[in-house]
C-alpha positions as CSV (number, residue, x, y, z in Angstrom):
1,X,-8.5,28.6,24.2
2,X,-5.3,27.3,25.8
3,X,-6.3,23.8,25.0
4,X,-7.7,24.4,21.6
5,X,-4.3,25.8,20.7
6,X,-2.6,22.7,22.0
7,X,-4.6,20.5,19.9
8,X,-3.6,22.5,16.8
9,X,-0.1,22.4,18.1
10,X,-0.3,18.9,18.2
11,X,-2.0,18.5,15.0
12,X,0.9,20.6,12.9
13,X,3.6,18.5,14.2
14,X,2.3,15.0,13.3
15,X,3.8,15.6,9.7
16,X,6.6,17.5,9.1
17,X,5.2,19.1,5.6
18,X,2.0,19.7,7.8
19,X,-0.4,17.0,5.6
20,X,-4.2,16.5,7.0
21,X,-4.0,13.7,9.5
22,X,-6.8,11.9,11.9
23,X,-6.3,10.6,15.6
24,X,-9.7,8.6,15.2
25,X,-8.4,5.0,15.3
26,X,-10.5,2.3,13.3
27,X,-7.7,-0.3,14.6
28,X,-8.0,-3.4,12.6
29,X,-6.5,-7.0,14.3
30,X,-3.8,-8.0,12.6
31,X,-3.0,-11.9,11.7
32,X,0.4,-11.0,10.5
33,X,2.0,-12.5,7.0
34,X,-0.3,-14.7,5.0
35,X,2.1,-14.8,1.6
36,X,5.6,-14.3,1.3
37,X,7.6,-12.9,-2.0
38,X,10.3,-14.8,-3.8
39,X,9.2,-18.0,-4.7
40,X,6.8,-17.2,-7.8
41,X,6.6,-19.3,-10.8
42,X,9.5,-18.1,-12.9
43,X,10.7,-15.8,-10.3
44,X,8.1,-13.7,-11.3
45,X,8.0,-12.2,-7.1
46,X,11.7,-12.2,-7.1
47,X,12.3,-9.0,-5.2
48,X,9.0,-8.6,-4.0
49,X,4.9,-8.8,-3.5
50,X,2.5,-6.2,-3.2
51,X,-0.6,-4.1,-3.9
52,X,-3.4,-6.7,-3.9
53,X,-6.5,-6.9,-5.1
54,X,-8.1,-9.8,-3.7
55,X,-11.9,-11.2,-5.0
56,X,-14.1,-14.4,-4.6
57,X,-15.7,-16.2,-6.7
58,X,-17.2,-19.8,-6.6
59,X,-15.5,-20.4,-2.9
60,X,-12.3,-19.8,-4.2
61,X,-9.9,-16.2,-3.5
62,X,-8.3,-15.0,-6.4
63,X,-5.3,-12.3,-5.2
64,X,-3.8,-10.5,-7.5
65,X,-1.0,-9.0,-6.7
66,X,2.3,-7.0,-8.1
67,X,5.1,-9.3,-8.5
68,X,8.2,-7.8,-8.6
69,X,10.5,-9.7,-11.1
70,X,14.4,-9.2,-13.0
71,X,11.9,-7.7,-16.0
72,X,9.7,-5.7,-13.8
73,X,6.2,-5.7,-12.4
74,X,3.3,-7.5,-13.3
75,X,0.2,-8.4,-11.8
76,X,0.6,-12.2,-10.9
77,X,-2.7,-14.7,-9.6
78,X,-2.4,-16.4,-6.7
79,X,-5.4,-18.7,-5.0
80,X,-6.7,-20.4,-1.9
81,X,-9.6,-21.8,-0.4
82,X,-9.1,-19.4,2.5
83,X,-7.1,-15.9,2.9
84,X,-3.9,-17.9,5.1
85,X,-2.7,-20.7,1.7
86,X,-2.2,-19.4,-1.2
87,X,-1.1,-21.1,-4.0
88,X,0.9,-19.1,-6.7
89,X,0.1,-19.4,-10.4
90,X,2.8,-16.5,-12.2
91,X,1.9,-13.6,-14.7
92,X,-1.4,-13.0,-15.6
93,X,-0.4,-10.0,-17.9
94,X,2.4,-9.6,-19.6
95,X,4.4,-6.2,-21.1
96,X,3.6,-4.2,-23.9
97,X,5.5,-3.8,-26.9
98,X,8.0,-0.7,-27.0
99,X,5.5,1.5,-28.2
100,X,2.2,0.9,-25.6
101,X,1.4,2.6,-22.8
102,X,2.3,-0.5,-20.4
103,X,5.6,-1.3,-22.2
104,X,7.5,-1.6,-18.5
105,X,5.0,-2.7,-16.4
106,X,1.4,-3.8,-16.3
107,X,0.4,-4.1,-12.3
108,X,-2.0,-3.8,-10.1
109,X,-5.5,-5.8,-11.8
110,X,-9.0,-4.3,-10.3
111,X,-11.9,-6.4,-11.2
112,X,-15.1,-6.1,-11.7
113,X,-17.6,-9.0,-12.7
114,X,-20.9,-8.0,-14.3
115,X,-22.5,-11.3,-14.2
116,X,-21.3,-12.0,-17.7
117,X,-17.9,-11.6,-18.1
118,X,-15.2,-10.1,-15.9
119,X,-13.7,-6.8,-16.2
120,X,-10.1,-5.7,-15.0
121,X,-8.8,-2.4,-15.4
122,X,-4.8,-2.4,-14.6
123,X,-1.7,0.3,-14.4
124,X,0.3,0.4,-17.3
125,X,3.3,2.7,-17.5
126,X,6.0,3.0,-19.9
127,X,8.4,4.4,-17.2
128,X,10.2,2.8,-14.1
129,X,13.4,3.3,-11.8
130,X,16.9,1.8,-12.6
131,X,17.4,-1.8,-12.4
132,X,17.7,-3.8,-10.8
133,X,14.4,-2.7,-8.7
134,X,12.5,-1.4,-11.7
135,X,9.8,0.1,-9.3
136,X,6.5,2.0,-12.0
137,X,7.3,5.7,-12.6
138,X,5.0,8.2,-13.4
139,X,2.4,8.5,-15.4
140,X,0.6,5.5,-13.6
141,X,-2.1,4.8,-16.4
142,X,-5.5,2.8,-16.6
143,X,-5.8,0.1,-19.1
144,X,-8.4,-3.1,-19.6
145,X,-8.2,-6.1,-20.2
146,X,-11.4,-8.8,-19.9
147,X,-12.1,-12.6,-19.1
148,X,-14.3,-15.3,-19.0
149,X,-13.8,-16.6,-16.0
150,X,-12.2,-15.1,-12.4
151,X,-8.7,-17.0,-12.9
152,X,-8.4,-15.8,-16.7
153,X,-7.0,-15.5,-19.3
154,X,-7.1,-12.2,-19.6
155,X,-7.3,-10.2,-22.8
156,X,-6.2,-6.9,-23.1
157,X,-8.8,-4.6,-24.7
158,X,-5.9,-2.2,-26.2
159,X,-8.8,-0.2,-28.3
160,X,-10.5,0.6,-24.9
161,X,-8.8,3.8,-23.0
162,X,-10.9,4.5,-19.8
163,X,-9.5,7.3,-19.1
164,X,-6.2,9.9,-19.1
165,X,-4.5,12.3,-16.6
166,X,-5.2,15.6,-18.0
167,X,-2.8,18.7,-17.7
168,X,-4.5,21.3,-15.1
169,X,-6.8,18.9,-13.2
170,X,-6.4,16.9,-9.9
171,X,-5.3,14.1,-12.0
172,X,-2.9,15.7,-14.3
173,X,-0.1,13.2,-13.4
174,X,-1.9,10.3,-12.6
175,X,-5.1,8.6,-13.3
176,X,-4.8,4.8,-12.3
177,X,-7.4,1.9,-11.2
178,X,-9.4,1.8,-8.5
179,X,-12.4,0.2,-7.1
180,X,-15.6,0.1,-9.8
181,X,-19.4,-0.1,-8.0
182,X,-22.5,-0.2,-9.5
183,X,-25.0,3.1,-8.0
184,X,-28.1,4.1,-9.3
185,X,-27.8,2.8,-12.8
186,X,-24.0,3.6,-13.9
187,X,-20.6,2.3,-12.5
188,X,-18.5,4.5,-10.1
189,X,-14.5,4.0,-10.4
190,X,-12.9,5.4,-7.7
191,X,-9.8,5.7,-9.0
192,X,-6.2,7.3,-7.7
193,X,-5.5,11.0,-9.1
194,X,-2.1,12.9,-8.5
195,X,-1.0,16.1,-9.4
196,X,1.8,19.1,-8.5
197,X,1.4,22.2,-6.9
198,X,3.8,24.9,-7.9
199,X,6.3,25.4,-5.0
200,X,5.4,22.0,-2.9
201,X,8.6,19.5,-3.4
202,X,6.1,16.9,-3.2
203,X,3.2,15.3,-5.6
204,X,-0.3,15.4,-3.9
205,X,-2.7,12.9,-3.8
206,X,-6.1,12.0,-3.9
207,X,-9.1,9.6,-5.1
208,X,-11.6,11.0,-7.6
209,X,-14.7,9.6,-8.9
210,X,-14.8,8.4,-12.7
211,X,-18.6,7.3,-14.5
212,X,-19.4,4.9,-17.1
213,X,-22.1,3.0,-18.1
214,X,-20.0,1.0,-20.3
215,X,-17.4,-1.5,-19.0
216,X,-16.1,-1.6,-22.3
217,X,-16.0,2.7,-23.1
218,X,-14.8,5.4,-21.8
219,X,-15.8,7.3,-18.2
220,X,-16.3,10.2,-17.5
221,X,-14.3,12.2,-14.1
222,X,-15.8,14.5,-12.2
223,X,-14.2,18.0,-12.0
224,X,-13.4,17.6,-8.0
225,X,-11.9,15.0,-6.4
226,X,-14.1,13.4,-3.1
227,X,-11.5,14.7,-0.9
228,X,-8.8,17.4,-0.8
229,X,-5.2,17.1,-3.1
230,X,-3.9,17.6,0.1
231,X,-5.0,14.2,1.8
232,X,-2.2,12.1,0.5
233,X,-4.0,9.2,-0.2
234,X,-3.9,6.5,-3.2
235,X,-5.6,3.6,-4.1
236,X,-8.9,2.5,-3.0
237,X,-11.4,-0.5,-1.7
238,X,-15.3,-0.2,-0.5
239,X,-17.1,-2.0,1.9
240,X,-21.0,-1.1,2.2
241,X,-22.3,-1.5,5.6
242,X,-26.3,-2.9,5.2
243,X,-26.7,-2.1,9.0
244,X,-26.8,1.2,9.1
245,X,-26.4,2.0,5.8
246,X,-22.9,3.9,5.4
247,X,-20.0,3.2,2.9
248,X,-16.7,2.6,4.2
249,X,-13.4,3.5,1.8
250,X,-10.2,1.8,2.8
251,X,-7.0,3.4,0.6
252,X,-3.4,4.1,1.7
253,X,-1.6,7.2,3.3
254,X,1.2,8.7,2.2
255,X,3.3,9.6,5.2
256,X,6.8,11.5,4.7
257,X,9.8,11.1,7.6
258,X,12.7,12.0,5.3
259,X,11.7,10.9,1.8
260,X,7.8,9.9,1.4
261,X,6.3,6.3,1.3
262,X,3.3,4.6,2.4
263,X,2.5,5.0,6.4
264,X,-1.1,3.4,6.9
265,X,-4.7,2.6,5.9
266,X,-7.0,4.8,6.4
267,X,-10.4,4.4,5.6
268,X,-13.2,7.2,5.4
269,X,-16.9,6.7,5.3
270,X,-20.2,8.4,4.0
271,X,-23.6,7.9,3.4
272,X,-23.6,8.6,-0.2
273,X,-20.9,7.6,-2.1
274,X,-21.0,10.4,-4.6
275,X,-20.4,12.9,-1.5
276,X,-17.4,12.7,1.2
277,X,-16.4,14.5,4.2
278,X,-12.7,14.6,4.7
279,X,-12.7,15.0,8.4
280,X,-15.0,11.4,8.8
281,X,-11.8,9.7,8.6
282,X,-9.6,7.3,10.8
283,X,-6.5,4.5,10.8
284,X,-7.2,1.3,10.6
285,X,-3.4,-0.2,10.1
286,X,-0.4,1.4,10.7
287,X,3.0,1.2,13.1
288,X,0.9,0.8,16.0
289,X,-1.6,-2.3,15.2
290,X,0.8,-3.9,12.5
291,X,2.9,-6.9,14.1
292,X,5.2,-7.3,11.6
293,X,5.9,-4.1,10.2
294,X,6.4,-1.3,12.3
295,X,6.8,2.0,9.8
296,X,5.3,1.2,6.4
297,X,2.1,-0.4,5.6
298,X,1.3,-0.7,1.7
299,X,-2.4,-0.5,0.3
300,X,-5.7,-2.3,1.1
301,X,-7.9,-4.5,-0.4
302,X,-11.0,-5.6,1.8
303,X,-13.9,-8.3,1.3
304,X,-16.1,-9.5,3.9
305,X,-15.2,-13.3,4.9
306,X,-18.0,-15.1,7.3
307,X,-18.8,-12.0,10.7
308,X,-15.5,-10.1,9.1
309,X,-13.7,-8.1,7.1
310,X,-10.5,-8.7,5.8
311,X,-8.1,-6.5,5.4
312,X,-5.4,-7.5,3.2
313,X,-2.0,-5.5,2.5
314,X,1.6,-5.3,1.7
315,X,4.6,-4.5,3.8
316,X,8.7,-4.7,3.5
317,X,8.5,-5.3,8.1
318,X,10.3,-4.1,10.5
319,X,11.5,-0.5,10.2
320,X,11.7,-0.2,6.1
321,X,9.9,1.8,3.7
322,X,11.3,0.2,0.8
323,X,9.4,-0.7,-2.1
324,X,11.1,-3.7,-2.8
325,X,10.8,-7.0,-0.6
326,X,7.1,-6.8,0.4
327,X,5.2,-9.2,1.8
328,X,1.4,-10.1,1.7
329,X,-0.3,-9.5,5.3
330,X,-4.1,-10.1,6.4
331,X,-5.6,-8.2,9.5
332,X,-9.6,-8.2,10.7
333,X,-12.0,-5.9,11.8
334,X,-15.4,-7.5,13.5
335,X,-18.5,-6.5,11.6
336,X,-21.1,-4.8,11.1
337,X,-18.8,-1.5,11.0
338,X,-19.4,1.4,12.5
339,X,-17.6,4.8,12.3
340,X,-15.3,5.3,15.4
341,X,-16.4,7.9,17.4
């Protein structure tokens, strides 16, 4: 009983508000800074890189990634032949007009290619902080767009509205992009939901799953979210592990020291992706693995490359949480995966 109660003791201080956390370690090897902000086409990554979504296609990488620039965010394209050069191409979206939904930023492209065209789904929001940071504000909202070909251009589909947050729900703040599989004859999004619990200073959040079998229509969510409101985690990218047949779900914590910001990846894992356990969870990047960036660690996006799998991420180094000033970082975890034990 004595060391029961220490273990809970121990559990209740790791965050100060008392948030879920794991000590199961999936520690990923990190390779340190792969792309550095600030030298964009048309300063496009003026003050800043981040949340990447990173594909292949043909044997080229295509990263999309957030560029921070003196208008705002975008999602900007850069390439490479491997995940270390990257060469920068700028914008591949651009604002709204006053009116739309993605008026001050459109960020943050998820793609999807269903062997005919490609599919991105992106954040639009017509809300941001001050200048000169400009940093998305709630409501984070989905939005498509579509291409040809992996580089673009991309079209936005402005008559296509995936889905909404919806007052009362789990996603009643926020409903924004995630990663879209194909299971058992429809697409799964598993997309980023946040809402507010009266009484609790801070937003919770969680991943939900959304269904379609229509790239091009609207998807339906599912009343419960795979794990907990209180989880604190955003943003999400799958990795399905043939060996012993298990899905593994990389997405980033929300840690809080002081103010709140982005402390780690975690990843969780299951054998069906339409059910998930909460307590099969562990880190697999944070201040202890991370060479370069001891406190924050910004979101995943993972894709097998050769024996491994990549782990690709944002960070502002050292001991900042900012937003602003992030740079691209790779790490690698040895496959086939297994859950740690």
């Amino acid at each position: 009983m004595i060391l029961f109660m220490s273990v809970l003791s121990v559990k209740s201080q790791k965050y100060n508000d008392g948030r879920p956390y794991t000590e199961l370690r999936m520690n990923a090897k990190d390779a340190g800074i792969v792309m550095q902000y600030g030298d964009g086409p048309s300063n496009c990554d003026l003050l800043g890189a981040r949340d990447v979504w990173v594909f292949e296609a043909d044997g080229t990488y295509y990263m999309h990634y957030d560029g921070a620039g003196s208008k705002g965010w975008l999602s900007c394209l850069a390439v490479g032949k491997d995940l270390v050069n990257w060469e920068k191409k700028g914008p591949i979206l651009d604002f709204g007009a006053p009116s739309e939904d993605d008026s001050k930023s459109a960020s943050y492209g998820v793609t999807y290619n269903d062997g005919k065209d490609w599919h991105m789904f992106y954040l639009g929001t017509p809300n941001t902080s001050n200048a000169p940071d400009l940093v998305p504000s709630f409501p984070y909202l989905t939005m498509k767009a579509k291409a040809k070909s992996p580089g673009g251009p991309w079209i936005k589909q402005k008559e296509v509205i995936p889905f909404r947050p919806k007052p009362g729900t789990y996603f009643s703040v926020i409903a924004s992009p995630g990663n879209v599989i194909r299971y058992k004859g429809e697409y799964l999004q598993f997309f980023s939901a946040t809402t507010k619990k009266e009484g609790n200073p801070c937003v919770q959040r969680t991943l939900g799953i959304a269904r379609t079998k229509n790239l091009d229509g609207s998807w339906t969510i599912d009343a419960q979210p795979i794990v907990p409101i209180e989880e604190q985690v955003e943003n999400s990218s799958l990795y399905y592990e043939k060996d012993n047949k298990t899905w593994f779900l990389f997405t980033n914590h929300i840690g809080i020291d002081g103010g709140e910001f982005t402390d780690a990846i975690w990843v969780y894992w299951t054998k069906d992706p339409n059910k998930w356990n909460p307590e099969n969870k562990a880190v697999v990047l944070d201040g202890q693995n991370c060479n370069w960036s001891k406190k924050c660690v910004g979101l995943p996006s993972v894709l097998v490359v050769g024996k491994r799998l990549a782990v690709i991420y944002d960070a502002p180094g050292e001991n900042s949480t900012s937003h602003m000033k992030r740079n691209v970082g790779l790490a690698w975890l040895e496959l086939p995966l297994s859950p740690p034990k």
